[in-house]
N, C-alpha and C positions, 0 to 999 in steps of 0.2 A: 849726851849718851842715850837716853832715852828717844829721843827725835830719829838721832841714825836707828835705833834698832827698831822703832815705827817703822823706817822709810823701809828696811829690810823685813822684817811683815810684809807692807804694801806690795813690796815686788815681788815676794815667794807669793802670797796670794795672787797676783796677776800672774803668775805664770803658771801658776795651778789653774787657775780662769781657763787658760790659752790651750794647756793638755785636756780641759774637760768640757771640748766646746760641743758644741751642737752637734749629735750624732746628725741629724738631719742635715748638718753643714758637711760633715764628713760625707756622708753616702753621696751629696749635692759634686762633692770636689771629685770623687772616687769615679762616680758617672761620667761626670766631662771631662775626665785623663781617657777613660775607655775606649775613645774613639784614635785618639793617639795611639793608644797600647797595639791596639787591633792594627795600626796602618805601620806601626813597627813590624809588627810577626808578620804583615804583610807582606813585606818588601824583605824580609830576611831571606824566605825562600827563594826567590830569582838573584839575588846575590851571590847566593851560597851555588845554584845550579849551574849558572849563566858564566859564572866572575870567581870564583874561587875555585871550585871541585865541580867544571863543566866535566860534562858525558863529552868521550870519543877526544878529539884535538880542536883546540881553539885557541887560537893566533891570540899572541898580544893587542894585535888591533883589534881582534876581534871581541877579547874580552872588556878592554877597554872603553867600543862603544854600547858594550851591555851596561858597562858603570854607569858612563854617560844619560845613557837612556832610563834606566832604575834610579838616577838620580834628579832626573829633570821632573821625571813621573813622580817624584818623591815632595820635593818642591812647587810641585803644583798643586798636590793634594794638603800641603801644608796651607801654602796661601788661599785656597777655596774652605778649609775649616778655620782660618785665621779672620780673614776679609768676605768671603762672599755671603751672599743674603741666603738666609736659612733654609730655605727652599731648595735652592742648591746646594748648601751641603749635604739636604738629605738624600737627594737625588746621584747626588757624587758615592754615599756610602751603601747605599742599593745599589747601583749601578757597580762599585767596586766590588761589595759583597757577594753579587749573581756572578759578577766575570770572575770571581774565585773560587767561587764554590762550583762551575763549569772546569776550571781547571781540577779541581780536586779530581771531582770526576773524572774529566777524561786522560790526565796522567800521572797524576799523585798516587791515585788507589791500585795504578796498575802495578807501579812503585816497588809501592807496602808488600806486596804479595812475593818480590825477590828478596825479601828484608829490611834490617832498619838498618840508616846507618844513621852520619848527618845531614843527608838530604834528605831522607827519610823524614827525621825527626822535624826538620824546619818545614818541611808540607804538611807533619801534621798541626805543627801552630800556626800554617798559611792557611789550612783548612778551616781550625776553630778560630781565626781574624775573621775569613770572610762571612762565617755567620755569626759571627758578633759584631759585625758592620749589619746585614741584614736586619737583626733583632736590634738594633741602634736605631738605624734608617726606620724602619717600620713605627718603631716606637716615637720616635719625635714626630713622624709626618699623620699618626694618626693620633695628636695630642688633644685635636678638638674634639674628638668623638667622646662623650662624657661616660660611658660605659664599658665598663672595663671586658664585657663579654663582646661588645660591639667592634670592639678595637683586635680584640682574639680573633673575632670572625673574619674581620677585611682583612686582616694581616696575613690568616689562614690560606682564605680563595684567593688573593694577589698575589702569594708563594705557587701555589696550585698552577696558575694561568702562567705564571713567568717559568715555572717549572717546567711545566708540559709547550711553550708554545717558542720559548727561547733555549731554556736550561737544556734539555734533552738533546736536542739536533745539534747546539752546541758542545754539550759533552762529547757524544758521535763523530765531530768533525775537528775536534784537539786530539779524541783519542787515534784517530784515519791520518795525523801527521804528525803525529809525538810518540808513538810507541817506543816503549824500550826498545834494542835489538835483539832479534830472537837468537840464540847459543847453538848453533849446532849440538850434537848428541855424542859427537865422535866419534860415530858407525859411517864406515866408508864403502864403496861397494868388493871392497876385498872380503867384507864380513859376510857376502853374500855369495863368495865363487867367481867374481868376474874382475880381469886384469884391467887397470885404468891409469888416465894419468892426473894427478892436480894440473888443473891448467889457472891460467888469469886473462883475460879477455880485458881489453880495453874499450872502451866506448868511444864515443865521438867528442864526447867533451873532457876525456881523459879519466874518469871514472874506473876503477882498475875493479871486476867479476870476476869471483872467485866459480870456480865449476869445475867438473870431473871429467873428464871424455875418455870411454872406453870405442873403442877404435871397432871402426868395422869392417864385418867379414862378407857379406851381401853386396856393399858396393852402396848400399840406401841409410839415412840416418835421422833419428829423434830426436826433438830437442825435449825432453823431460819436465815439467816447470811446475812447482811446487806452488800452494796457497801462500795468503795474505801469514803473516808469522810465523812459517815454517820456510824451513831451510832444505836443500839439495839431500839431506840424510832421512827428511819426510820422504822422499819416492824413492828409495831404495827397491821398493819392489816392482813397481812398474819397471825401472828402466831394467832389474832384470830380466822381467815378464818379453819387454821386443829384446832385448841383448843375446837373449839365450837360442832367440830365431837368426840372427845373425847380424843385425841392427845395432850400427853406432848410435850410442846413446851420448847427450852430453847433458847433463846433470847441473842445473844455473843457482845459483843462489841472486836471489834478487839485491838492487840496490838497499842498504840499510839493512841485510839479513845476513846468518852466517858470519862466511868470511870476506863477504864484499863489502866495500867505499861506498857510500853515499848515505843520501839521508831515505829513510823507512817510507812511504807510503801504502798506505793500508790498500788503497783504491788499485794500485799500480798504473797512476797517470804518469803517461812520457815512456811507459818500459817497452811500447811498442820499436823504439827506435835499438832501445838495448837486444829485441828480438834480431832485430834483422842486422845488428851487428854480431849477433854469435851466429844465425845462420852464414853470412860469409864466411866467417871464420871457421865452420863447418864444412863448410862445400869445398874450401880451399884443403883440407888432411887427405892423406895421401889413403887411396882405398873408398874416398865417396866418390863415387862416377855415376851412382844414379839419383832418385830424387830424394828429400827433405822434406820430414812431418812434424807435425806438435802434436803432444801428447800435456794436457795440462790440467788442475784442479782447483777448483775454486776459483779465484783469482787470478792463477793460472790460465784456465782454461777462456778464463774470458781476454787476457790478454792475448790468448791462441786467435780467438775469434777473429780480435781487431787486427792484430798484427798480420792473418792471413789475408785478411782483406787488404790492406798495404803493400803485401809483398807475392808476387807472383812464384816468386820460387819456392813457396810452402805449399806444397803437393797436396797435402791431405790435414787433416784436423781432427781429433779424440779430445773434447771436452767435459770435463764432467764436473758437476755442481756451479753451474751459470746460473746464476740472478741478476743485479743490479750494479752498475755503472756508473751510472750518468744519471740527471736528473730524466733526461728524457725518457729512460729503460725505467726509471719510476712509476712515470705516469702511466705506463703501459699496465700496472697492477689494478684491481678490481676495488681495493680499501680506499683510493684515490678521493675521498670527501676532503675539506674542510681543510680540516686541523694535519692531517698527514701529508696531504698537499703540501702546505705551510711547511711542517716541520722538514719535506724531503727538497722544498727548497732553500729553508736556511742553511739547512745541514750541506747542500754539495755546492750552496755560495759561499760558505766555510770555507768547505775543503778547498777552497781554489785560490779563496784569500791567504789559509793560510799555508800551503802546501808550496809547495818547491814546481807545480807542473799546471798546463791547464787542461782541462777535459779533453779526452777522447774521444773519438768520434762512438756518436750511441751502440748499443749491440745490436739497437732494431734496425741501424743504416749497415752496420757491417755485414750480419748475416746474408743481405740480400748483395751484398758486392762483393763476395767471395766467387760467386761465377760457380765454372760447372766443378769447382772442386769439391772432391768428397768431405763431410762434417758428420761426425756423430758425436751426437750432445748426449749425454745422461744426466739425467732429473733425478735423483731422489726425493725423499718425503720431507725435504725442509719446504714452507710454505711457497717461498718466492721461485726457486726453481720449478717445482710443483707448476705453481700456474703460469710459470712463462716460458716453459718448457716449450709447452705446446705453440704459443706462438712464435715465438723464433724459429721452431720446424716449417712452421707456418707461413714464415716469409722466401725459404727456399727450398721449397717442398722435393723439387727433383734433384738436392744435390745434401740437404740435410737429415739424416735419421735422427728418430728419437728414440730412445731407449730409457722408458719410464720405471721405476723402481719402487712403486708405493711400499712401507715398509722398511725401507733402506733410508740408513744414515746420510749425514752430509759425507759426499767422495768415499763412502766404502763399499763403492759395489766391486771392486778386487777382492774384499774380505768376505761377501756374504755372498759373492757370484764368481767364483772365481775361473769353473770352467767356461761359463759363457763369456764371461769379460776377456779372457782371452785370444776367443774364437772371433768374436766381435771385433775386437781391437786389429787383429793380427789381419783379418780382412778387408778392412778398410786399410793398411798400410801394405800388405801385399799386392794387393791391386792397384794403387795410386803411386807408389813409389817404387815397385817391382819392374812394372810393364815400361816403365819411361827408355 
């Protein structure tokens, strides 16, 4: 009797032992689950994006080899913190931690800002995974440094340098192929006075363009093209502005914008071909018998550029707020040291890896092979149009205007000039599309 209720002491004692162990053992076990924890939340968000509650329509097969792919990736990062030499798994958890905290960046945060839902909510614990892979990574690979301010310090400026010379240009070139879709506004050009019709244009690769074409009465016609994340309902007043002259206007919503099919790119790489499949589809409405202009902004406009230089049968050109394209239109800026070099090459070898199109031809070779067609650019006071304003007039001096705006916003010289942006406008497309 006495011996069993010994032996049950002994064991309520060990088991109290075993509840009251080593906080230092705890925090020790607590620490090395954290890298599991972190590579869980990690992989929830592309589950949840890709595999459960994808954006837009995505095929069985399609979701499927997202599983596939999130699961191999999954598997791999288990056996490199299982088996591999330490070295490497710190470098696996940096290296995971930086490619995640670039996505937050460049599509998570854009996200956040249309609300929470549950994609929302799983990017933001894919967010705080990836830096708490960082502050992991960081921490183990700087365990020999015996000073705890020293280990602050290198951990600080190696965030700094990966930040500034990787993080950056890579946020730029996830958020340039991942954008949300921009929502139309619901304003049509009936809100504005003029009769139109919904059309849909097809592409060449079967891509179905949603656009407006109000019909014209001149016989000459616009194609209207709206910025990077705006839609056909952003130039409502331009395509009044030629409509009201007598000019068919057709009004494009871009791949991946509005109401059209495809996937977003920011740059507008490949939409040159979409140009010159709506101007056919232009030229061919009953009432155009004479020539074909582009009127464009921002992105637009430089897609005007390029695409006029491709296609003979775009008469004339109205660009406004042209900067940058291509790597090449980069180097043409005056900040070109070092480190922006670097960054304006990682960023547009990005975009091409990971975007749906490959470059365009630069805006400094397009300007110069539009020929004797008319072009007028307008520069406002954003930096980069600013100073490449001038050179791009510069490459086709007898056939380019510039019309510089110090002052003026990006694309509102409609709003802060409106008689002369008319006068301007309306002369270059009377003259070049008039006379034919």
């Amino acid at each position: 009797m006495v011996s069993a209720t010994m032996r049950r002491v002994a064991a309520d004692e060990t088991h109290l032992s075993e509840d009251r162990s080593d906080p230092d053992e705890q925090h020790s076990r607590f620490a090395g689950s954290l890298p599991a924890l972190a590579l869980g939340s990690f992989a929830l968000y592309p589950l949840i994006s890709l595999v459960l509650l994808p954006e837009g329509t995505r095929s069985p097969l399609g979701r499927g080899v997202a599983l596939l792919l999130i699961g191999s990736a999954l598997a791999a990062a288990l056996a490199i913190a299982r088996w591999a030499p330490g070295w490497i798994r710190i470098a696996a958890m940096l290296v995971t931690g930086f490619v995640g905290t670039a996505v937050t960046g460049g599509v998570i945060a854009k996200r956040l800002a249309s609300g929470i839902g549950v994609r929302e909510l799983a990017g933001i614990l894919f967010a705080a995974a990836s830096v708490t892979l960082v502050v992991i990574g960081w921490r183990r690979g700087l365990h020999g440094i015996r000073r705890a301010w020293g280990r602050v310090a290198v951990g600080f400026l190696g965030s700094v340098l990966v930040a500034q010379l990787v993080l950056l240009p890579a946020v730029f070139a996830i958020d340039a192929t991942n954008r949300p879709r921009p929502e139309a506004s619901g304003r049509t050009p009936g809100d504005v006075g003029l009769v139109f019709r919904d059309v849909r244009i097809e592409t060449r690769d079967g891509v179905q363009l949603a656009a407006w074409w109000i019909p014209s009465r001149n016989g000459a016609a616009v194609l209207v093209l709206p910025g990077a994340g705006s839609t056909r309902d952003d130039v409502l007043n331009h395509a009044a502005l030629v409509a009201g002259e007598g000019y068919g206007a057709l009004l494009l919503d871009w791949r991946g914008h509005g109401g059209s099919e495809g996937r977003l790119h920011e740059f507008g790489w490949g939409a040159e071909a979409d140009v010159r499949t709506a101007v056919s589809w232009v030229v061919r409405q009953p009432g155009v018998t004479q020539g074909v202009g582009l009127l464009g902004l921002s992105m637009g406009g430089e897609i005007a550029v390029t695409a006029a230089a491709e296609d003979t049968r775009v008469a004339a050109v109205v660009a406004e707020g042209v900067s940058v394209r291509t790597f090449a239109d980069a180097r043409q800026r005056s900040n070109q040291w070092a480190i922006p070099l670097e960054n304006d090459a990682l960023m547009f070898g990005l975009v091409r890896l990971l975007g749906s199109a490959s470059p365009p031809e630069p805006l400094v070779d397009a300007f110069r092979r539009i020929g004797d067609r008319p072009v007028l650019l307008i520069a406002g006071d954003d930096p980069a149009e600013a100073e490449l304003g001038p050179l791009y007039a510069s490459l086709a001096p007898e056939t380019v205007t510039l019309w510089g705006l110090p002052g003026t916003g990006h694309i509102q010289a409609l709003s802060t000039h409106p008689d002369e942006y008319r006068t301007r406008v309306l002369s270059v497309f009377d003259g070049a599309l008039l006379a034919r």
